[in-house]
Rosetta silent file (secondary structure, phi, psi, omega in degrees, C-alpha in Angstrom):
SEQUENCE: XXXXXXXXXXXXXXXXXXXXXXXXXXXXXXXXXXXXXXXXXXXXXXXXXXXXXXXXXXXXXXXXXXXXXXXXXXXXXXXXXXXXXXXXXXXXXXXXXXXXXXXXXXXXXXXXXXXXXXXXXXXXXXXXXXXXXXXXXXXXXXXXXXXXXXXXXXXXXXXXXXXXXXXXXXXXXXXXXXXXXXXXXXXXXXXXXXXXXXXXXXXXXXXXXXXXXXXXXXXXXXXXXXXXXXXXXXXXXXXXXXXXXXXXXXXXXXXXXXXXXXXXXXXXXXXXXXXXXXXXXXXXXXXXXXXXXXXXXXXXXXXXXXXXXXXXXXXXXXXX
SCORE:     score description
SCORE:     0.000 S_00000001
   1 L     0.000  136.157 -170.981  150.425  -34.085  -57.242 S_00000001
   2 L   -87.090  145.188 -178.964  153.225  -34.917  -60.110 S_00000001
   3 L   -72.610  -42.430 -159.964  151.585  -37.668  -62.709 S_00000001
   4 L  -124.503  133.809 -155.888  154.662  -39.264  -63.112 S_00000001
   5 L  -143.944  168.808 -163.171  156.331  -41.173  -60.510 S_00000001
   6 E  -158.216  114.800 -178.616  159.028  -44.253  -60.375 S_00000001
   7 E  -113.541  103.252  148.510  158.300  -47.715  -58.014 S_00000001
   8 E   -66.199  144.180  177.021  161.006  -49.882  -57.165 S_00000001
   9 E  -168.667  130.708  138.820  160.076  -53.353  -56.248 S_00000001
  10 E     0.535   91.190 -170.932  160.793  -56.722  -56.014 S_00000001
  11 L  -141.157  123.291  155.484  159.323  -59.309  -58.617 S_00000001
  12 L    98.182   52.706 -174.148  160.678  -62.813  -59.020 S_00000001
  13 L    46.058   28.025  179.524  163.543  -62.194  -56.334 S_00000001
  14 L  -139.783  149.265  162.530  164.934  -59.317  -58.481 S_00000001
  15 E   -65.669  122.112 -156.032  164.836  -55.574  -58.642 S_00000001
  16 E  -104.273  140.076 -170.365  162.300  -53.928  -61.026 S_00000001
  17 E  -129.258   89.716 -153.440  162.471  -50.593  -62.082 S_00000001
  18 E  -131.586  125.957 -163.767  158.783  -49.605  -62.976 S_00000001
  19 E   -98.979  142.989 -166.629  158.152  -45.786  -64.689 S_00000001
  20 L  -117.768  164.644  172.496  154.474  -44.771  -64.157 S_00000001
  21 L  -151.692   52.663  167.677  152.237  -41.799  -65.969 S_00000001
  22 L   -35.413  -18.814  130.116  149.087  -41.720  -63.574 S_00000001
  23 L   -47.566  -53.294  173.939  147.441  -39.373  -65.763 S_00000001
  24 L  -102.201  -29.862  175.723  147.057  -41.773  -68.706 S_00000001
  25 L   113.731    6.457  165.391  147.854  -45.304  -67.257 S_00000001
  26 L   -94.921  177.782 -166.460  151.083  -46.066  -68.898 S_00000001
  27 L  -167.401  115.789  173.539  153.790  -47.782  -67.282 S_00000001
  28 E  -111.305  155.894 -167.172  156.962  -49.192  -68.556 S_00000001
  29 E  -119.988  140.354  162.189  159.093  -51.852  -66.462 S_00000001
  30 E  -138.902  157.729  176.089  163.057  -52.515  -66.527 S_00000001
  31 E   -95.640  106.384  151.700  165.286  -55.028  -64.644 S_00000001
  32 L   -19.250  -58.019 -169.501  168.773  -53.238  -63.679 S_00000001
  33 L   -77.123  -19.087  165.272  170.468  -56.993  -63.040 S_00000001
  34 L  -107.867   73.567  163.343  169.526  -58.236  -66.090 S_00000001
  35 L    76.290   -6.377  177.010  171.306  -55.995  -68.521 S_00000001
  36 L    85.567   28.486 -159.722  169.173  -52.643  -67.611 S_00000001
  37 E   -89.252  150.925  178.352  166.899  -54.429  -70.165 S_00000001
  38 E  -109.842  107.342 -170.797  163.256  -52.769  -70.321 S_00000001
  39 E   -94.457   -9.006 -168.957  160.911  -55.461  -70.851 S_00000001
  40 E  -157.301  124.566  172.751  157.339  -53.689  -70.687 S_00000001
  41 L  -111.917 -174.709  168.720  156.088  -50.431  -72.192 S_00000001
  42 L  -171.039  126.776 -166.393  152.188  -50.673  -71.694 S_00000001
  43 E  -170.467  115.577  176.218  150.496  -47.423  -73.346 S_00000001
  44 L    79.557   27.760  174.348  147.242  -46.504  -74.611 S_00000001
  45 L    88.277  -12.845 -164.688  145.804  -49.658  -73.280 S_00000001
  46 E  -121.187  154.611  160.388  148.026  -51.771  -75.264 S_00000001
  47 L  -107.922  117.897 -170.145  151.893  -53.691  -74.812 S_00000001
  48 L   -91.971   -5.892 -176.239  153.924  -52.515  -77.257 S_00000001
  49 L  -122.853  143.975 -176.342  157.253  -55.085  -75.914 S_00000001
  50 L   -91.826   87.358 -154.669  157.044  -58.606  -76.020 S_00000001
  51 L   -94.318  156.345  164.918  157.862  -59.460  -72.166 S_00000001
  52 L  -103.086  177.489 -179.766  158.718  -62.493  -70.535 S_00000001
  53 L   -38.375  -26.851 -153.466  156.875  -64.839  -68.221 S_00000001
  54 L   173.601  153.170  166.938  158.922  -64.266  -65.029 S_00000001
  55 L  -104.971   37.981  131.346  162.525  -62.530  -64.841 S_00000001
  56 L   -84.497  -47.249 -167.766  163.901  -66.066  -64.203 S_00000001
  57 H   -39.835  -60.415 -154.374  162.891  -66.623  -68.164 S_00000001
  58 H   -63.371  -28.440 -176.712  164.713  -63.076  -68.531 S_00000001
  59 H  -117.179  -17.763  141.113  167.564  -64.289  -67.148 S_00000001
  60 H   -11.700  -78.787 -167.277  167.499  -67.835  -68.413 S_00000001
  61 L  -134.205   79.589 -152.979  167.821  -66.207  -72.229 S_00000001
  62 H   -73.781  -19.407  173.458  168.809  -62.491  -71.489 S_00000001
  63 H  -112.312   56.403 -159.226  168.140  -61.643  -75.285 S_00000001
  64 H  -137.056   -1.692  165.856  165.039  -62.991  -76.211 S_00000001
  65 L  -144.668  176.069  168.582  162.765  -60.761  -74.673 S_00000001
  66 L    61.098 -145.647  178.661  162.250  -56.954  -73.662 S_00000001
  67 E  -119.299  109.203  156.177  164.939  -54.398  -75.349 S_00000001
  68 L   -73.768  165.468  161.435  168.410  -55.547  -74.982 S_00000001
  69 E  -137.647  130.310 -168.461  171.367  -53.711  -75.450 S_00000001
  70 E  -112.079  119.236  151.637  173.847  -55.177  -77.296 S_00000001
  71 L  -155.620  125.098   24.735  177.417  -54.696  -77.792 S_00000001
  72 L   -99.327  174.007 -155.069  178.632  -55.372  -79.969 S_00000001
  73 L  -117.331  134.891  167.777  175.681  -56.222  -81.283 S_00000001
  74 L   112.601 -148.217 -173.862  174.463  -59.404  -83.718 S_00000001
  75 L   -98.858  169.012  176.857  177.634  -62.583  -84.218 S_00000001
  76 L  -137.686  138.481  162.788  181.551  -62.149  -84.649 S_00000001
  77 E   -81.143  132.318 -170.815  182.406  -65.217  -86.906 S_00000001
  78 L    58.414   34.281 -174.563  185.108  -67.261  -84.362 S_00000001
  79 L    45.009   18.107  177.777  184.808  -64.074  -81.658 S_00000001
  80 L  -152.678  158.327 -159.030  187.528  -62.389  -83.144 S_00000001
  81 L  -155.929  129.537  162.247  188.670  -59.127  -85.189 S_00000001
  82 E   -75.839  131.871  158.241  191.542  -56.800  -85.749 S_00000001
  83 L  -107.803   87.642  170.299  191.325  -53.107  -84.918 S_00000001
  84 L    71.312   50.713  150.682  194.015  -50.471  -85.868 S_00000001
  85 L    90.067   27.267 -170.698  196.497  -53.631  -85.575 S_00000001
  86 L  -142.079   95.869 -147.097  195.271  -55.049  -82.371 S_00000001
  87 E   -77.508  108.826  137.060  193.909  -58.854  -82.093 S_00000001
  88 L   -65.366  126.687 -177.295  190.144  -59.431  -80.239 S_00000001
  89 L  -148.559  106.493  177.684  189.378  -62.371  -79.281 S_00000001
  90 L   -74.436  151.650  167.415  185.679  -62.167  -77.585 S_00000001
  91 L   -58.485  115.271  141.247  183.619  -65.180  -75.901 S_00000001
  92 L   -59.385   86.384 -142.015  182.595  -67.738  -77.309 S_00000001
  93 L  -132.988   13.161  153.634  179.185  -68.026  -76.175 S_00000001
  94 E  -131.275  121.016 -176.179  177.182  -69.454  -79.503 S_00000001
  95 L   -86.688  143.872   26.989  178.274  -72.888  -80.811 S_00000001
  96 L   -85.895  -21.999 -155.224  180.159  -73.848  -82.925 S_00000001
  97 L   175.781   38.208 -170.941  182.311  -71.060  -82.686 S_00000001
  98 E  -130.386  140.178  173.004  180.583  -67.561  -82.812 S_00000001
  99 L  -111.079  154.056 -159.641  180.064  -64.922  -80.045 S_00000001
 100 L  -118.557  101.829  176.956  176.700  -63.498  -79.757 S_00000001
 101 L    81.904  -25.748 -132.530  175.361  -59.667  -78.590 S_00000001
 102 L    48.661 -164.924  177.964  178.081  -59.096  -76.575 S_00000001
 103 L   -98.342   -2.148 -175.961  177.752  -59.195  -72.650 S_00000001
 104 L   -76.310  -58.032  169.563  176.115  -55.970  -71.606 S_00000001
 105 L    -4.444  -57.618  172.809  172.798  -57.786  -71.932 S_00000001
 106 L   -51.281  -41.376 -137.185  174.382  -60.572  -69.063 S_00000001
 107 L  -104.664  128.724 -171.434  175.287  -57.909  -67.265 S_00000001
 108 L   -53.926  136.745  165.452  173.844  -55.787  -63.769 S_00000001
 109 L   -77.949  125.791  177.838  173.247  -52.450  -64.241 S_00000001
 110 E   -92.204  132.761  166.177  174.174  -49.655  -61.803 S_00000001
 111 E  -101.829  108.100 -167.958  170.993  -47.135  -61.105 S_00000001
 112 L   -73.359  -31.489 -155.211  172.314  -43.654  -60.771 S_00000001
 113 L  -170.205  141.512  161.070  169.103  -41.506  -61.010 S_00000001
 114 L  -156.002  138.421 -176.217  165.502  -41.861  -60.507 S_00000001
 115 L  -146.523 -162.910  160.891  162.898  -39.249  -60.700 S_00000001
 116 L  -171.575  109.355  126.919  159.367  -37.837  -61.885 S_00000001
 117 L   -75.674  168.306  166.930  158.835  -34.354  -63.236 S_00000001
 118 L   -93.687   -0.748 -176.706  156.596  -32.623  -65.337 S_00000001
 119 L  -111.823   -9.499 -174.852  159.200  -31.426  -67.693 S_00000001
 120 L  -104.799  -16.197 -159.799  161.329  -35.088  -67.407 S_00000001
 121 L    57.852 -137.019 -178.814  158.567  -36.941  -67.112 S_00000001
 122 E  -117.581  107.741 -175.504  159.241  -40.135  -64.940 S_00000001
 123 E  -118.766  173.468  148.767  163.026  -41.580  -65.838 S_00000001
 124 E  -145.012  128.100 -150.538  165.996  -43.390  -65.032 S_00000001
 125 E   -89.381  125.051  164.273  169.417  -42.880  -65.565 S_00000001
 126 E  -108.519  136.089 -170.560  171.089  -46.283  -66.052 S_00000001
 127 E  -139.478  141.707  149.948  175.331  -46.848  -66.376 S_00000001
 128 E  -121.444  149.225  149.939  177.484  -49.651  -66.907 S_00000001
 129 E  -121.642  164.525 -177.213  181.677  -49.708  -67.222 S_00000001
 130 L   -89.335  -28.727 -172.557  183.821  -51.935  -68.186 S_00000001
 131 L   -56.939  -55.315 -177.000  186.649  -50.511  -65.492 S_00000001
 132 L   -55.606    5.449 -167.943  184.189  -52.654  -62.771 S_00000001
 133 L  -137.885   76.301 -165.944  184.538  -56.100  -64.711 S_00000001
 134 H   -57.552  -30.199  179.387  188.490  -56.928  -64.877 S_00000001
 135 H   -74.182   -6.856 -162.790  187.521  -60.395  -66.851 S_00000001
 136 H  -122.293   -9.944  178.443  185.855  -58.510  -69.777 S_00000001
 137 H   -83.303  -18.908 -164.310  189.196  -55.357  -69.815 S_00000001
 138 L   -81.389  -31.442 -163.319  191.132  -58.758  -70.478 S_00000001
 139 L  -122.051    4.400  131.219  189.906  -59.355  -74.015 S_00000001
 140 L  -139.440  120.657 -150.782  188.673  -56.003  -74.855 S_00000001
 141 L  -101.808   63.757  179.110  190.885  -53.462  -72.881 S_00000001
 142 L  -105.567   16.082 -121.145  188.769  -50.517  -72.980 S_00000001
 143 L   -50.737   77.943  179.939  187.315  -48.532  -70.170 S_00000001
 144 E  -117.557  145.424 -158.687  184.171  -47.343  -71.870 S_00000001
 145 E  -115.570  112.403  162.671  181.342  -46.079  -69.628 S_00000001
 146 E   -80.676  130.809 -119.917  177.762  -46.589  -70.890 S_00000001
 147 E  -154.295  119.592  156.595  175.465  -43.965  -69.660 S_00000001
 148 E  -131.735  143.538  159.910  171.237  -44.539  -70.578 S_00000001
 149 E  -133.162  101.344 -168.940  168.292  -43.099  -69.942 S_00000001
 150 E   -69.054  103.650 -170.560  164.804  -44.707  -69.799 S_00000001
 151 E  -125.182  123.462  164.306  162.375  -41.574  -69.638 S_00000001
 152 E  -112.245  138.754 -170.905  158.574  -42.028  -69.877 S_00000001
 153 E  -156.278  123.827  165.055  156.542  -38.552  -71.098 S_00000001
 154 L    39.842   60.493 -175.711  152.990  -37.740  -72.556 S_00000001
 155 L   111.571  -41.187 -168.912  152.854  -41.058  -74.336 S_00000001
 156 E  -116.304  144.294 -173.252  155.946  -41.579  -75.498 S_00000001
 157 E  -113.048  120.544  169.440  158.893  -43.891  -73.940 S_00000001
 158 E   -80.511  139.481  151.292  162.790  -42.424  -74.981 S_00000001
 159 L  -124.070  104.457 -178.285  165.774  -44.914  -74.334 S_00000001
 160 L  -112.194  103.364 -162.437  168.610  -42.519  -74.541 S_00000001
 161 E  -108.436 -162.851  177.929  172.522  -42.555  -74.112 S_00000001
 162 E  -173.603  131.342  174.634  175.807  -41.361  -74.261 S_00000001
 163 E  -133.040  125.771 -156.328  179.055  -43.785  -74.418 S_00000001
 164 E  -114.302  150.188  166.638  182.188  -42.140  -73.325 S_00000001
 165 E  -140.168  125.809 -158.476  185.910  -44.085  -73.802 S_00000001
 166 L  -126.066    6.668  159.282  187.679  -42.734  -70.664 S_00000001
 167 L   -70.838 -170.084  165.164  191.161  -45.004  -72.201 S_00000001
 168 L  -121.626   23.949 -179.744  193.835  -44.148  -73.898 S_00000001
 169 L  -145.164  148.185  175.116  193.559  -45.960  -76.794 S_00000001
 170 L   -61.802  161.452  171.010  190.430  -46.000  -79.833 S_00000001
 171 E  -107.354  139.388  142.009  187.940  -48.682  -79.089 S_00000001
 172 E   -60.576  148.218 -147.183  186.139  -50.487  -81.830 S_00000001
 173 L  -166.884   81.349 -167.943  182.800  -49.286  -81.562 S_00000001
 174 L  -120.500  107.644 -172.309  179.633  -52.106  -82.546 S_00000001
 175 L  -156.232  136.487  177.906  176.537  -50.836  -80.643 S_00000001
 176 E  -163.020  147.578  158.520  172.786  -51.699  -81.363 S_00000001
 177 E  -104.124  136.643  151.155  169.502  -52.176  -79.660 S_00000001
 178 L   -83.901   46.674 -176.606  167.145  -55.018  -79.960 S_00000001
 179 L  -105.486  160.870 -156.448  163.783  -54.633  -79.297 S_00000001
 180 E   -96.409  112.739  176.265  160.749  -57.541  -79.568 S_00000001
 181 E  -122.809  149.723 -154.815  157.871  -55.591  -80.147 S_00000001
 182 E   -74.796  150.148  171.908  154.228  -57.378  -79.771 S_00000001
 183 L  -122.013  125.742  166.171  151.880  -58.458  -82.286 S_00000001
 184 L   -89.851 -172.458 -166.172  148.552  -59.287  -82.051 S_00000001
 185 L   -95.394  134.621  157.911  146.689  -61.302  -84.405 S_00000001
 186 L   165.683 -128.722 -171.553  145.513  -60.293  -87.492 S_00000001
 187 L  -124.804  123.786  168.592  147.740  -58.327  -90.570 S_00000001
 188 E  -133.380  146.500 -169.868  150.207  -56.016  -89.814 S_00000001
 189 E  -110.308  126.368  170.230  152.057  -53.938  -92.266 S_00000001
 190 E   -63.060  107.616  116.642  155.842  -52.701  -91.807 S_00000001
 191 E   -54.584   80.558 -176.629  156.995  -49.737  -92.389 S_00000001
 192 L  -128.961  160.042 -157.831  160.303  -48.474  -92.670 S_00000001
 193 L   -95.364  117.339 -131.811  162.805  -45.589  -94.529 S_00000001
 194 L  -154.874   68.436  172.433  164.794  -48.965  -95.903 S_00000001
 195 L   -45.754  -67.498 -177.082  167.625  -47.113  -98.819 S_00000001
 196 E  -153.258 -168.400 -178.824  168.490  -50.631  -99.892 S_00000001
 197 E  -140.455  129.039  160.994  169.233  -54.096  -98.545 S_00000001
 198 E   -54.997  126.076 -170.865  171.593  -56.400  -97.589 S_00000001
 199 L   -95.853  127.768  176.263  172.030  -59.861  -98.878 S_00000001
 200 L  -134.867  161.135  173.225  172.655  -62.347  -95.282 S_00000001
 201 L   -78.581 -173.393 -165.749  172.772  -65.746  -94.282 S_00000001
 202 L   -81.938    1.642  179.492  170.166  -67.281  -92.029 S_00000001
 203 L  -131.444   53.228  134.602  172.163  -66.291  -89.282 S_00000001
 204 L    91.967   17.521 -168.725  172.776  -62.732  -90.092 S_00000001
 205 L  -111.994  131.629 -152.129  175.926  -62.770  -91.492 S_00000001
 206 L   -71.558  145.862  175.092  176.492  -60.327  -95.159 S_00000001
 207 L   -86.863  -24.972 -175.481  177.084  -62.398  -98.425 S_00000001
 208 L  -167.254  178.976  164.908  177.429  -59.467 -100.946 S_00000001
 209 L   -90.160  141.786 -134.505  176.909  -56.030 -101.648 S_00000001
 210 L   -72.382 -158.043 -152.435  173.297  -54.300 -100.903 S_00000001
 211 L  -175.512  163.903 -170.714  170.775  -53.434 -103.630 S_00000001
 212 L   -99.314   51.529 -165.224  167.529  -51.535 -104.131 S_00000001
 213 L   -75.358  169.142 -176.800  165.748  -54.978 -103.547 S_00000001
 214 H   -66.319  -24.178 -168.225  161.915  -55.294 -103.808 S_00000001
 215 H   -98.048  -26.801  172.821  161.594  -55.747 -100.352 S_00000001
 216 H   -53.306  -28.879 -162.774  163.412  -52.251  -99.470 S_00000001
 217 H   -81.906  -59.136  161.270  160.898  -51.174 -101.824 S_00000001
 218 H   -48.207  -20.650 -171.764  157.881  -52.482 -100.111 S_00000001
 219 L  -104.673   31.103  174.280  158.689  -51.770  -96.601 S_00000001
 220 L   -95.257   -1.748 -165.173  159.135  -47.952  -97.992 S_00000001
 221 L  -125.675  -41.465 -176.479  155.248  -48.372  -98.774 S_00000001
 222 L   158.908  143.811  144.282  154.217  -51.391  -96.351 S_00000001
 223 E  -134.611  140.677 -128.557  155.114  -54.598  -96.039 S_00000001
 224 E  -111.614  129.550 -149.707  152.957  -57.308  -94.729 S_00000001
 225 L   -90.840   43.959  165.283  154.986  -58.905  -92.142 S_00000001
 226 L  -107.057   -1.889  173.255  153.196  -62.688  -92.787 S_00000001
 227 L  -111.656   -4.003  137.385  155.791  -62.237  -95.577 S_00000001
 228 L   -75.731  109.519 -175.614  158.963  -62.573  -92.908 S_00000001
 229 L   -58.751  172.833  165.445  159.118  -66.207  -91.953 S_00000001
 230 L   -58.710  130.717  179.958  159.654  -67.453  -88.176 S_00000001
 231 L    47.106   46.589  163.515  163.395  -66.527  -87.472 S_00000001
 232 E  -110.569  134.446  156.589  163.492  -64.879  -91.238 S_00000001
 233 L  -140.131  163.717  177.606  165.713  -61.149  -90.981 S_00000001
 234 L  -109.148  135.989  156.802  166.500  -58.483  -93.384 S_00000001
 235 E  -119.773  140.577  162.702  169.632  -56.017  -92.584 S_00000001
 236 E  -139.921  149.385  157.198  169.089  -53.033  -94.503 S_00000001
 237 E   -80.759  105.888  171.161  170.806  -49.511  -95.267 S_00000001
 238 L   -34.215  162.423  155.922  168.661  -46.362  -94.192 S_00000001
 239 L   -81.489  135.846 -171.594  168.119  -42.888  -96.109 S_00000001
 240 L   -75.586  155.633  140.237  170.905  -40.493  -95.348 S_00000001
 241 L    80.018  -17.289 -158.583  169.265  -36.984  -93.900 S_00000001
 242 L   -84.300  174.804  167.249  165.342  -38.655  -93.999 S_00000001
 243 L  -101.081  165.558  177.130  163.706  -38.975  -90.255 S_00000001
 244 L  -110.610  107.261  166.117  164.051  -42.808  -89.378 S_00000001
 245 E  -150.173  113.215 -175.655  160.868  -44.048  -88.096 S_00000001
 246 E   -91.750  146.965 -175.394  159.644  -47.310  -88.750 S_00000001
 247 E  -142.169  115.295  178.200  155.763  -47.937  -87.888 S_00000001
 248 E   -79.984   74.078 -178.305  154.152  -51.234  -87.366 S_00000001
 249 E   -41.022  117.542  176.147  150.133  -50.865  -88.694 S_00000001
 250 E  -127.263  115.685 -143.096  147.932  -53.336  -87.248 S_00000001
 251 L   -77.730  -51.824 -134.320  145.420  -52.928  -90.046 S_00000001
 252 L  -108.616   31.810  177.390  142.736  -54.867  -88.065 S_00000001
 253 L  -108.577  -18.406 -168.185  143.337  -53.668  -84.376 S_00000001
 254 L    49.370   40.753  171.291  143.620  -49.984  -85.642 S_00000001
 255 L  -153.051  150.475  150.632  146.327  -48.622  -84.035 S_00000001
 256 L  -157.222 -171.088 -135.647  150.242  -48.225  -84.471 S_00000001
 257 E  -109.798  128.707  165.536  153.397  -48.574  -82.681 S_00000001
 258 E  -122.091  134.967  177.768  155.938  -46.168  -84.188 S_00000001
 259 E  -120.295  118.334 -176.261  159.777  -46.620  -83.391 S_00000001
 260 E  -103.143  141.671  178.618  162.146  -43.695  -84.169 S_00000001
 261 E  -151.278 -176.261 -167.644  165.743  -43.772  -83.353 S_00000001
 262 L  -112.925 -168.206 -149.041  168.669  -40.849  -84.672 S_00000001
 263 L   -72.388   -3.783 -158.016  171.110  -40.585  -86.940 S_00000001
 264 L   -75.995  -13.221  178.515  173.629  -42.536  -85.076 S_00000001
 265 L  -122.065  103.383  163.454  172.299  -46.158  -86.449 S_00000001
 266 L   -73.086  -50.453 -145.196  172.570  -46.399  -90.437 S_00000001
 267 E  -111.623  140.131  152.731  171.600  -49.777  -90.373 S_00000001
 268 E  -134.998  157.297 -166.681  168.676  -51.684  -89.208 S_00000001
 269 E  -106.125  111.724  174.389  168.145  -55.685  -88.802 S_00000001
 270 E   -85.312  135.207  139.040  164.428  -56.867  -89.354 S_00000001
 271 E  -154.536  162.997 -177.905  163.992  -59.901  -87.400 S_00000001
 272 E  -141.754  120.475 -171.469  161.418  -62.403  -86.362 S_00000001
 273 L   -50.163  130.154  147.318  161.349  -64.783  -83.417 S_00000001
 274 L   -78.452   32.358 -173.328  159.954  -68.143  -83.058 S_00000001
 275 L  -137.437   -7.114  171.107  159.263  -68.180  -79.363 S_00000001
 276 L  -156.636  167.740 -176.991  157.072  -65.378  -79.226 S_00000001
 277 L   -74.609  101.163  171.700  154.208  -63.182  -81.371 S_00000001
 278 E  -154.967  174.754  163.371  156.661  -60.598  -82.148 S_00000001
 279 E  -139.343  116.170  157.453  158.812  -58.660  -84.123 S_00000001
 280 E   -33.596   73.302  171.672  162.420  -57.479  -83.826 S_00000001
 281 E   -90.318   89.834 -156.008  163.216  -53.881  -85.214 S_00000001
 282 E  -128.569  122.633 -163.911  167.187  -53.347  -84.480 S_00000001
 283 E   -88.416  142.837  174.473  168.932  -50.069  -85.001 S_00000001
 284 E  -152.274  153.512  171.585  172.719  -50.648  -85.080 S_00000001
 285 L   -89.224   -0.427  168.532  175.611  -48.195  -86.052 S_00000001
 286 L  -137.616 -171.069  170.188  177.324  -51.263  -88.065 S_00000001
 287 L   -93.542  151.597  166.685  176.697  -54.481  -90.217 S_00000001
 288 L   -53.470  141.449  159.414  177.216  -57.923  -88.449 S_00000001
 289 L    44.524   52.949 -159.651  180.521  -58.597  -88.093 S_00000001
 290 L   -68.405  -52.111 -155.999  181.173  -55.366  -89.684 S_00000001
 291 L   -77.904   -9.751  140.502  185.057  -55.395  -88.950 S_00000001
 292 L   -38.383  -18.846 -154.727  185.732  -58.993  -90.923 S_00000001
 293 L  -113.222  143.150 -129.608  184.035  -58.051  -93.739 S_00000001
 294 L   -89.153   10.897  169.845  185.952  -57.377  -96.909 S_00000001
 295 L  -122.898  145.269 -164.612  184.874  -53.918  -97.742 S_00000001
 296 L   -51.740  102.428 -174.762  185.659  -50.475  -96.621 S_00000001
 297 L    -7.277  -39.582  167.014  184.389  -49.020  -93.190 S_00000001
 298 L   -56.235  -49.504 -139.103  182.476  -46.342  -94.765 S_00000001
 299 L   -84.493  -58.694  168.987  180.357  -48.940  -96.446 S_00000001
 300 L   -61.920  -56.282  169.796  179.974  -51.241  -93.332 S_00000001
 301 L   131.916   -2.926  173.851  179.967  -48.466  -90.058 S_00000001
 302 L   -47.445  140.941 -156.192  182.985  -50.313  -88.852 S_00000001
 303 L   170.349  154.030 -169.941  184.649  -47.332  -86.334 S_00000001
 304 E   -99.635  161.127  143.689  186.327  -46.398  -83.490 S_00000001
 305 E  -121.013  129.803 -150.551  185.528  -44.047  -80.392 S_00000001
 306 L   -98.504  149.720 -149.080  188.827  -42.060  -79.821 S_00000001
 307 L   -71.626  136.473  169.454  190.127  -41.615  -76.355 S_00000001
 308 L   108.780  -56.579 -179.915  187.823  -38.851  -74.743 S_00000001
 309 L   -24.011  134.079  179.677  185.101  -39.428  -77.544 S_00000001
 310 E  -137.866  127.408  140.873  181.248  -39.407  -76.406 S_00000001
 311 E   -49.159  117.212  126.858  178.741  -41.272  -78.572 S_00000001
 312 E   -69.070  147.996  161.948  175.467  -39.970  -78.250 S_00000001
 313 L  -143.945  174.775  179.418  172.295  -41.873  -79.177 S_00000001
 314 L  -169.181  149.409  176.720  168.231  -41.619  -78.795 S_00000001
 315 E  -142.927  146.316  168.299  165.177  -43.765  -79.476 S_00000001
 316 E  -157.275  141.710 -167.447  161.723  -43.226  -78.904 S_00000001
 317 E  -124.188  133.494  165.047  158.507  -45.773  -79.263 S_00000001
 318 E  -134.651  169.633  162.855  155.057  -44.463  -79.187 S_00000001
 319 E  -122.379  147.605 -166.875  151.319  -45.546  -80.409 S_00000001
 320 L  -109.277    0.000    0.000  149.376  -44.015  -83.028 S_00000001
């Protein structure tokens, strides 16, 4: 009998996508219609994602729970940016006058693949395009196909992609994940490979150029996350060539969640919610509002994907 198996079902009037390991007893859950977002890993006895009450809440406030995927991902100050000469002008969908994550979050998921093996473990291949949504080609007129895949195996859950631009023109190219991962109570220490840091605004937007700050320095050693306020973030710049794995230590539960992701996100965004016990770790391949900002593209990650061009990416959260 194969240990790993994949149950569709029904929960709150919506379809659930729920990956199983029947050997150990883990189980991760995703909604397709709400953004493909994967709201529950549960592993080693513990829930490592910060889920919500019901997938109406989930769909209420599609980026406030589970792992979204965002693009582009964080604010655009007024929704709009030039790219190789060519004016964006994005939704305004945070007032006064900012747009926020972009819409694949909002948006239904097509499920392509579903399996269980012993060498795949138990996945699903999830895709969105923009060629299916004619209101979202009018203000950015791209046909780029996102391609993911949520694979659970001996412990560990991958979220893994590829993003293809099937135009004829470069795309600007602002892609990050968000996920809220749980805390219980007591002291937990941060970890992360944290090169330097960005100075931002309370709402995430950069003020200057980064720095070897004290807090890059601590969360290369620990840092005790009762020292990020409710809705306090960091953006920081990574170590070139290092592995990137950040690991949250919960000193008095004794075990912890480690999140790895590849080379394709220089930057990550510490942040932490006031609606739930959690914490935010979010890998992105730019700075907010990277193409606005007054400094050169190397320095921010501001970039195209070139007609043909496939993005790869990979993440993977386990406990320790």
């Amino acid at each position: 009998m194969n240990r790993y198996e994949v149950i569709c079902k029904v929960q709150d009037g919506y379809s659930v996508v729920e990956l199983r390991d029947t050997e150990r007893g883990d189980f991760a859950q995703l909604v397709p219609e709400v953004g493909g977002n994967l709201i529950r890993f549960h592993s080693s006895g513990r829930e490592l994602l910060a889920a919500p009450a019901s997938i109406h809440d989930l769909r209420a406030s599609e980026t406030m729970y589970g792992t979204p995927i965002l693009f582009p991902p964080n604010r655009v100050q007024g929704g709009s940016f030039t790219f190789k000469g060519r004016f964006y002008q994005l939704p305004i969908n945070e007032q006064p006058d900012r747009h926020l994550h972009g819409e694949l979050a909002r948006r239904s998921w097509e499920v392509v693949e579903r399996g269980g093996t012993e060498a795949q473990g138990a996945y699903v291949v999830l895709r969105f395009r923009y060629s299916d949504h004619e209101e979202m080609l009018a203000y950015f007129p791209h046909p780029l196909i996102f391609n993911v895949t949520i694979s659970l195996l001996g412990g560990r859950l991958r979220l893994d992609g590829a993003i293809v631009n099937e135009g004829e023109d470069e795309a600007p190219f602002a892609f990050g994940l968000h996920p809220y991962f749980n805390l219980p109570s007591g002291q937990v220490l941060l970890h992360a490979p944290a090169a330097s840091e960005w100075p931002i605004s309370s709402f995430a937007f950069i003020t200057g150029t980064p720095a070897d700050s004290e807090r890059a320095a601590e969360l290369r050693t620990g840092l005790p996350l009762d020292r990020i306020a409710p809705l306090g973030a960091a953006m920081l710049e990574l170590h070139e060539g290092e592995e990137r794995v950040c690991r949250l230590q919960m000193l008095e539960e004794g075990y912890t969640i480690a999140y790895s992701f590849g080379d394709t996100f220089p930057y990550l965004l510490i942040f932490r919610p006031n609606w739930s016990e959690s914490i935010c770790l979010e890998p992105y391949t730019c700075l907010t509002d990277a193409y606005n900002l007054p400094y050169p593209p190397e320095m921010t990650g501001a970039r195209g994907i070139a007609p043909g061009e496939r993005v790869m990416f990979e993440t993977c959260m386990w406990v320790e």
